[in-house]
N, C-alpha and C positions, 0 to 999 in steps of 0.2 A: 326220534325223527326217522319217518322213512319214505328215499322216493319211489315215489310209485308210478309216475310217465314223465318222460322225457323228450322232448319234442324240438330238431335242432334242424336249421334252416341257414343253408350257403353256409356251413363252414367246413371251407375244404372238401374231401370227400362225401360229406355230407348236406347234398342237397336241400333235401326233405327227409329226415328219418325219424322212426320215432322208435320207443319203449315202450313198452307198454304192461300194466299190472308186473312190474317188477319183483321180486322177492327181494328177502335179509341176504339172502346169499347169491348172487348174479353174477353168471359166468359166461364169459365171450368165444368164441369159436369162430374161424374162419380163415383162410388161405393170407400167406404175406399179401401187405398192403391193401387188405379190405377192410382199414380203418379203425382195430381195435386197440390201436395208441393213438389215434384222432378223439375218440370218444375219452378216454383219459386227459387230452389236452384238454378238450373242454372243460374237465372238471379246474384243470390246473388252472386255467383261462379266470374264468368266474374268480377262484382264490386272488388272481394275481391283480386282477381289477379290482377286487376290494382290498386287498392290502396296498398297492400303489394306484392307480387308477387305470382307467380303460385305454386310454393314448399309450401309456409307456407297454401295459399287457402285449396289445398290439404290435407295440416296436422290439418286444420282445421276441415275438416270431415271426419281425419280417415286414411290418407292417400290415394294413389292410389290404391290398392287394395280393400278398400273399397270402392272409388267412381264407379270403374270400376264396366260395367255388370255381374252378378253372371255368372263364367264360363268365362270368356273372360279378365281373370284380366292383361295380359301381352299385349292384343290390342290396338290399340290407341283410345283414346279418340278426336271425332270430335266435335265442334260446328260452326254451319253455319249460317250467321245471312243475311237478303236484307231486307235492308230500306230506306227510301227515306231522302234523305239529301241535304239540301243547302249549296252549296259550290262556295264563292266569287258570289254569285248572279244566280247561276243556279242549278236546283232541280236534285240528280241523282240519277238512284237506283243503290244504290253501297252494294258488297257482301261484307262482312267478315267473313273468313276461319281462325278457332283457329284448330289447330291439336297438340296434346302431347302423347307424350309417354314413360314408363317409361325407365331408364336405366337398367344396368346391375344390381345395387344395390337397386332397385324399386324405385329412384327416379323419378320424373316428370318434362321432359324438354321441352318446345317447338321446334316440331319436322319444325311446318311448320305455318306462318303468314301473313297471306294475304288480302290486301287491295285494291278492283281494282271496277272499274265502266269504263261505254264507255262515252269517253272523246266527242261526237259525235250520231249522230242517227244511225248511222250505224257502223258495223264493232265488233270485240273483246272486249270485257274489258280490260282494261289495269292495270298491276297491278303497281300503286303508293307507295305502298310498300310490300317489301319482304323480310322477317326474316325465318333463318332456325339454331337453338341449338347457336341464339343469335349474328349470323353475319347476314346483309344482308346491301339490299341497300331502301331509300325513294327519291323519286320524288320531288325535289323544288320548279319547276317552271310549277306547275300542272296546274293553271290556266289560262297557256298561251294555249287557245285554239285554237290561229292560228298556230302555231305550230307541224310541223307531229310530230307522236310519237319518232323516234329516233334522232329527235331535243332536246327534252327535259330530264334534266339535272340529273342526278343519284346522290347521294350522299352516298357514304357506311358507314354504320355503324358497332361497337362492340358491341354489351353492356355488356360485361362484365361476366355474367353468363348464363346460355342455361336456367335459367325459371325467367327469366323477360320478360313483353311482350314491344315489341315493341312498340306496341300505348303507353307505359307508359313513355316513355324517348324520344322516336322522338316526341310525340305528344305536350311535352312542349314548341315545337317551331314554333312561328307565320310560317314562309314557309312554314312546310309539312300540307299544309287547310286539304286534308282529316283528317289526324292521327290526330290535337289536334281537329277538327269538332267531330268525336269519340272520341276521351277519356272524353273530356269535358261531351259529354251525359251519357256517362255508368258513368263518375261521378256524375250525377245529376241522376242519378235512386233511386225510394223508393221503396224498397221491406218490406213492415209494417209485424211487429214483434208486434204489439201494447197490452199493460197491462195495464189493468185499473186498477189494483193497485199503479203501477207505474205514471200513467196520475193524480191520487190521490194525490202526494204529492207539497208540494208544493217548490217553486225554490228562491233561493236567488236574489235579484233583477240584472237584465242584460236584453240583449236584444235575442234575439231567433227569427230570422224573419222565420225557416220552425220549420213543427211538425218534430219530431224525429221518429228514427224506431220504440222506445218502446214508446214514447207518452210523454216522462216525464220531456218533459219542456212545456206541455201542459199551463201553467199558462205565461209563458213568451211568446210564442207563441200569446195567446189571449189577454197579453197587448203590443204587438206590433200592430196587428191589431185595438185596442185602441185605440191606439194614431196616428199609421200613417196612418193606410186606414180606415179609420171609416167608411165611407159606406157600406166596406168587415164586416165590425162586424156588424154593425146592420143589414144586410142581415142575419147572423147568427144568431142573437138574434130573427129575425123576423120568420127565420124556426125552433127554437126552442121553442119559445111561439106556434106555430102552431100545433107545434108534441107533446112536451109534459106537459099534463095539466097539469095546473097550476103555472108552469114558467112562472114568468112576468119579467125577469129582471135576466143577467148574467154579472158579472164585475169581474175582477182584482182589489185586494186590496191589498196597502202593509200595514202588522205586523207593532208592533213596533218595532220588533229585524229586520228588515228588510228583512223579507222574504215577495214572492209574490205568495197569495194564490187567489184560485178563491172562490167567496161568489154564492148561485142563491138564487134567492128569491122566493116562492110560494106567491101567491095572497092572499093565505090563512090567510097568517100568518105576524105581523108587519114587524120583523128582519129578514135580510137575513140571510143563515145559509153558511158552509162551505162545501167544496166538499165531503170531507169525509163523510158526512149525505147523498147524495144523493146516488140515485141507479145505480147499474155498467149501465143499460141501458143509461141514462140521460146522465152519463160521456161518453160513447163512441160516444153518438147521437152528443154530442157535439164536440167533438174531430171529428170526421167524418168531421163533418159542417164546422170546421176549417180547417183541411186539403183540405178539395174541396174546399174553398174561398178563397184560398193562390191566393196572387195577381201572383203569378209569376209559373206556373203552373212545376210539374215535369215534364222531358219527357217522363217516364214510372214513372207508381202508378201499384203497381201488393198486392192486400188486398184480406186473403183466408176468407172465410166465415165471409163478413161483417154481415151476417146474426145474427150471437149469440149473445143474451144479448139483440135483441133488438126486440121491438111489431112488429108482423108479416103486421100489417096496414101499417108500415111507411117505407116497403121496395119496394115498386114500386114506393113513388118518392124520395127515397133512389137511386135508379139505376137511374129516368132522374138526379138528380144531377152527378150523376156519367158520364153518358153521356155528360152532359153538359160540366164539366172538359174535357172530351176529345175533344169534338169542340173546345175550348181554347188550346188546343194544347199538350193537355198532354194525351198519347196511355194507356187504363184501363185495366188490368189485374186481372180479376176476379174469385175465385172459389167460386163456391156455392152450396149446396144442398137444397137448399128453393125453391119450388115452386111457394111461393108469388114471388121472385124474378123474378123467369126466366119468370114470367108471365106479365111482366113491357120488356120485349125484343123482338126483332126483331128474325128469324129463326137463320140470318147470322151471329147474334153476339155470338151463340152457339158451343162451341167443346165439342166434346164428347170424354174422356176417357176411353178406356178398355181395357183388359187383355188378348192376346192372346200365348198360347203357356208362360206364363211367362213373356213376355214381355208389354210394352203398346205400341197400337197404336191410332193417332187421327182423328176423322174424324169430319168434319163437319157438323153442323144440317143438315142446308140449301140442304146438296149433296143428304137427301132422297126424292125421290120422294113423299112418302108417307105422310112424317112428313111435307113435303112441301103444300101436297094437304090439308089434314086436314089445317096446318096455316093459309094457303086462304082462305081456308073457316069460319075461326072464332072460331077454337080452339086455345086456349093458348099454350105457351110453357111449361110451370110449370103443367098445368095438363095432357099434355103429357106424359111427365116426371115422373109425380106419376103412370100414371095409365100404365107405363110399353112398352110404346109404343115407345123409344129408343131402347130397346133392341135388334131390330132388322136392328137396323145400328150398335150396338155394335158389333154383330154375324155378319157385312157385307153385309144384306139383307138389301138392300136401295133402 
């Protein structure tokens, strides 16, 4: 899976904005409060409507009136998502269209839900499913592709309430391939919320095969990879001896009360000591290291300022890691304000966030001519960036 535009209407800061041709590795830039933890709610948003439904998502931050753009609280709220998806053996780029809007009593219902790709090289999208305040119909027998379009098979639904989404009740069933192909992903998305106080403590013994949002089965986590992928761990032990001195040695131990704590050992010193003694950098470098070595990659990782907390040296191969996870198949959503960082990138794996009129708009490194012509030539992006020379794609001068 990967998306490739993103098209998001009245939420919050986000009027009308869009993505566009995205990369595996996507990285945010732009001044506090020009919306690049807006654009990660979004993603949390979509997750949190399909695991609970659209009503409670909303009451989770606030309800509609607050999600909605300052001035436009009664509007509907759009998101538009094109990603490329394998469906029964064939790659398609297929759109989905979430539209809601409140009711009479500021409720949030799904106005309009749309699931459609061309069945073909040629011709229209077809939409495979269609939901509108909770009735519609899905497509069964989608992947009968010798089949004209009004051959194949409709099947109408209820669901019951006008803010449950559709991908979340059709998609639990093997025939409609698009709708459970999506839900399945937006359920495997990590949007990291991570606390290294949290990553600190330690876990009762069980098993934990991903990191968590907050990090805080970090210790179950790395004795999983312990014991089933060893290789994935001593790769991490190996980039962690590398990064920071004087780590020789990170293990899972369990307590006697049976709890499972992480020990690291310095070279320095005989005894290995416990997490709690090391510094928040060390835990997060580690925690980082384990989430990008998960044998089984997310399909989106969106992590804002992996930069804090840690030596400004160890973030250019900080980001090929990150890169790297995304040739494995999993699309990197990144914000940053580090220079070291965006100095480890490519032009095209940069958007740039700004504020116009109140609003945010995005645009692409890569679209300035300018910022293009310097990059070929062997300036960096990170020092672009400090020395002031986006702002004149921010201002639209590209």
């Amino acid at each position: 899976m990967q998306i490739e535009s993103i098209e998001i209407k009245n939420y919050r800061l986000f009027r009308d904005a869009k993505l566009v041709k995205i990369p595996r590795l996507c990285v945010l830039v732009g001044a506090n409060g020009t919306g690049k933890s807006t654009l990660f709610d979004v993603f949390s948003f979509l997750k949190d409507a399909l695991t609970m439904d659209v009503g409670k998502a909303f009451a989770k931050r606030g309800g509609y009136r607050e999600v909605a753009s300052r001035g436009f609280e009664r509007e509907p709220i759009e998101i538009t998502l094109q990603f490329r998806l394998e469906i029964t053996g064939y790659e398609r780029l297929v759109t989905y269209l979430l539209k809601i809007v409140p009711d009479v009593q500021g409720h949030p219902v799904v106005d309009r839900e749309i699931l459609r790709y061309k069945r073909g090289s040629y011709g229209s999208p077809y939409h495979f499913l269609d939901f509108s305040h909770g009735k519609g119909y899905a497509i069964i027998n989608e992947e009968d592709f010798s089949k004209k379009d009004e051959a194949l098979t409709r099947e109408n639904q209820n669901l019951g309430e006008p803010d449950i989404l559709a991908i979340k009740g059709i998609g639990q069933f093997e025939r409609f391939k698009a709708a459970r192909a999506f839900r399945l992903m937006i359920e495997n998305w990590h949007i990291s919320d991570f606390h290294v106080s949290e990553a600190r403590s330690s876990q009762e013994d069980g098993i934990a095969e991903h990191l968590s949002v907050h990090g805080d089965n970090l210790p179950l986590v790395a004795n999983y990879l312990f014991e089933r992928h060893r290789q994935c761990f001593d790769e991490v032990l190996s980039a962690m001896t590398r990064r920071v001195p004087g780590i020789a040695l990170v293990e899972p131990r369990q307590t006697e009360d049976g709890r499972l704590v992480l020990r690291f050992k310095d070279g320095s010193f005989r005894d290995p000591f416990i997490a709690r003694h090391v510094s928040d950098g060390t835990i997060k470098m580690f925690a980082y290291l384990v989430l990008l070595h998960d044998p089984k990659p997310f399909p989106l990782l969106a992590i804002e300022e992996p930069e804090n907390q840690l030596y400004p040296d160890l973030l250019p191969e900080l980001a090929e890691e990150f890169r790297d996870y995304a040739r494995r198949g999993g699309q990197v959503f990144i914000s940053t304000h580090s220079p070291d960082f965006l100095n480890a990138l490519e032009l095209d794996e940069i958007y740039c966030l700004c504020k116009k009129q109140g609003f945010t708009e995005i645009r692409r490194a890569s679209d300035s001519e300018n910022l293009r012509a310097l990059f070929d030539a062997g300036d960096k992006p990170g020092y672009l960036w400090r020395e002031g020379l986006f702002d004149n794609l921010n201002r639209g001068l590209i």
